[in-house]
N, C-alpha and C positions, 0 to 999 in steps of 0.2 A: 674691280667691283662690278658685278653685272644684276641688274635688278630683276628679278623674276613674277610671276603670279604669286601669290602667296597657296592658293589652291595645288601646285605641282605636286603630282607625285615624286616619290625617289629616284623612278627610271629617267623620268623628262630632267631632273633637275641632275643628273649625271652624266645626260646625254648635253646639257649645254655647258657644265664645267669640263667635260672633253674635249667641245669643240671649240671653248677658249685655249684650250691647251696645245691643242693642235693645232690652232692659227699662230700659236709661237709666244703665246705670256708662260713667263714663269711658277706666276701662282694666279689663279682664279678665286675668288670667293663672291659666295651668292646672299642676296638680300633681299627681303621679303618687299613689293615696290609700294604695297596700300601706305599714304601718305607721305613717301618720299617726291614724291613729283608738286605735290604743290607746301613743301615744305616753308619757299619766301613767302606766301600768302595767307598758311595760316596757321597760329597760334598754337603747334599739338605738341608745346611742354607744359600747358595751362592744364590744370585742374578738370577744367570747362571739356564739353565730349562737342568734338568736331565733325562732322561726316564727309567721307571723300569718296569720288566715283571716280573709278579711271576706267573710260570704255576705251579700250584699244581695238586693235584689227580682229585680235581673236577670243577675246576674253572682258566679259565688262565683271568688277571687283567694287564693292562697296566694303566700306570700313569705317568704322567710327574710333577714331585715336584720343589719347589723352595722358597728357604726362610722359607724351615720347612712348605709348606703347597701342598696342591694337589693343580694343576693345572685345567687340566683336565685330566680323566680318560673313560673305557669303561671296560668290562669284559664279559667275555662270561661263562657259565658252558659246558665246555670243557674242560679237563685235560689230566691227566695220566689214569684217571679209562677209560676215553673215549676210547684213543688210545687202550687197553687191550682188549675193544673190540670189537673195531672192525677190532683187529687181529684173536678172537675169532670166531666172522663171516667171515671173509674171510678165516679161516679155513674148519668152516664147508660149507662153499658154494661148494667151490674149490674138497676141499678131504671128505668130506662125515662125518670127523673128529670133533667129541666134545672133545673140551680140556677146562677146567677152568681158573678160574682169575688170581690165582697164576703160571698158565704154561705158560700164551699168555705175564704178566708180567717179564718171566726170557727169552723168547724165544724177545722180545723185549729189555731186557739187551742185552744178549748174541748177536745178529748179527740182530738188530735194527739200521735203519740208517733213518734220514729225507732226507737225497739224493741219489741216488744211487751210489753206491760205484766202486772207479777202479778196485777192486778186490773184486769179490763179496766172501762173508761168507757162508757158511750153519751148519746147525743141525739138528741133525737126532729125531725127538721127537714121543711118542706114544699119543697115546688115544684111544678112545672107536669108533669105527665105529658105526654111526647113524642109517646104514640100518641093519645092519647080527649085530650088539650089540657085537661084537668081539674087542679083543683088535688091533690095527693097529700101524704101522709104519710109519713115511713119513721124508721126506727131505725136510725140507724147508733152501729158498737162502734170504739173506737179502734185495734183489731187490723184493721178495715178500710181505715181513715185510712193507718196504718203499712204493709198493701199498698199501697194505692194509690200514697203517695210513694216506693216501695222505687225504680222507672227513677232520676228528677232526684236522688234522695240517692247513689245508685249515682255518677252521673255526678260530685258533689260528692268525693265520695272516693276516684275514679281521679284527681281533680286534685290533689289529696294524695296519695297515692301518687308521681304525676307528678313534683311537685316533692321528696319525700321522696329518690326517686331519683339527683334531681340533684343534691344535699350531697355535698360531699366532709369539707373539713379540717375542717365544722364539723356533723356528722352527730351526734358525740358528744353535745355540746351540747344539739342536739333531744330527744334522749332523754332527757335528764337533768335539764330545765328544761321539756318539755312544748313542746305550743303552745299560741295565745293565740286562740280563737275570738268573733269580733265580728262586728257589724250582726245585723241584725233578725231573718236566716233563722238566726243561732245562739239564737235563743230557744226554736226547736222543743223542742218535750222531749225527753230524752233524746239528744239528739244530740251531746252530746261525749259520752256512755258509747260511741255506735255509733262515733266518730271512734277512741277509745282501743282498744275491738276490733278494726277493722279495718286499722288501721293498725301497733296497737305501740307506738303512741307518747302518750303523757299529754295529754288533751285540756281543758284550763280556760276557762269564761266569763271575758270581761276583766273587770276591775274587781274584784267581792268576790269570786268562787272563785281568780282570778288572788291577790290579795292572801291568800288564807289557805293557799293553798300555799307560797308565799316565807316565811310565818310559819313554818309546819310545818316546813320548809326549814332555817329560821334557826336555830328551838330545836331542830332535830338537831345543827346543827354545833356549836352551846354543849356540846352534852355529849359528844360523842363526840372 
């Protein structure tokens, strides 16, 4: 079973059941991955309309599930590879500086924020200066980081928007249960605070912020 985007064309989705095949499985079959990945955390054989993000490396996918099916959905190819680089280019616009994928990737760990921060971060990183081909130094602040990702996080949350839109009978629902934000490009910092701003609507990491809201949930209806 290999889980795919749900947005794939027929070419891409033939080009990855060939090359399970040719890594040597006998049979391949492909599955659409909107709310498979936070399937322990939440409730989508319930009635109730759930909404799930999974920003990956190359593609961020919303979907609202219900009764074990999609609803509707939207997806963009926009990810984590995005955001890398176009920390890469607002490197080199800014400081003259080429850095690679794997530097704009740990320089986006390390003091990466989707908001800007009440105390800003920095780090000190090198590269190869573009003009003199010399090795360079620079200082970057995570309010820079936070520019630089604003394009591809923009793009990330007109596709939420996009699909927020299209909710009808279970619109309610969303608002009042949040969504569920997974894969790896929901690790950026603070980016369910910016999903919950700009949207309206309650933005939880799956697993432990998912789970201690359902709690906080729980012990309100106990006593009320």
């Amino acid at each position: 079973m290999i889980s795919t985007p749900k947005g794939v064309t027929s070419v891409e989705s033939r080009a990855v059941h060939d090359a399970a095949m040719q890594a040597g499985a006998k049979a391949a079959y492909l599955i659409r991955a909107a709310g498979g990945r936070v399937r322990r955390w939440v409730a989508i054989g319930t009635p109730t309309g759930n909404m799930v993000v999974d920003i990956g490396g190359g593609t961020t996918e919303a979907a609202v599930v219900s009764m074990n099916d999609i609803v509707v959905w939207s997806s963009v190819r926009v990810g984590g590879i995005r955001t890398d680089e176009s920390i890469m280019a607002y490197v080199r616009k800014k400081y003259n500086l080429i850095i690679g994928e794997q530097t704009a990737e740990e320089i986006k760990i390390t003091i990466g924020s989707a908001l800007p921060l009440p105390e800003e971060l920095s780090m000190r990183y090198a590269g190869r200066d573009q003009v003199a081909g010399l090795p360079k130094t620079i200082t970057l602040t995570s309010g820079e980081i936070t520019e630089a990702m604003a394009e591809p996080l923009s793009a990330i949350i007109g596709v939420l928007k996009q699909t927020l839109e299209k909710t009808r009978g279970v619109g309610a629902d969303i608002i009042d249960r949040g969504m569920v934000l997974s894969g790896g490009g929901a690790m950026l910092r603070n980016i369910d605070r910016l999903v919950t701003k700009e949207t309206g609507v309650p933005a939880f990491m799956a697993n432990t912020r998912w789970r201690a809201w359902r709690s906080a949930r729980a012990g309100r209806w106990r006593t009320t």
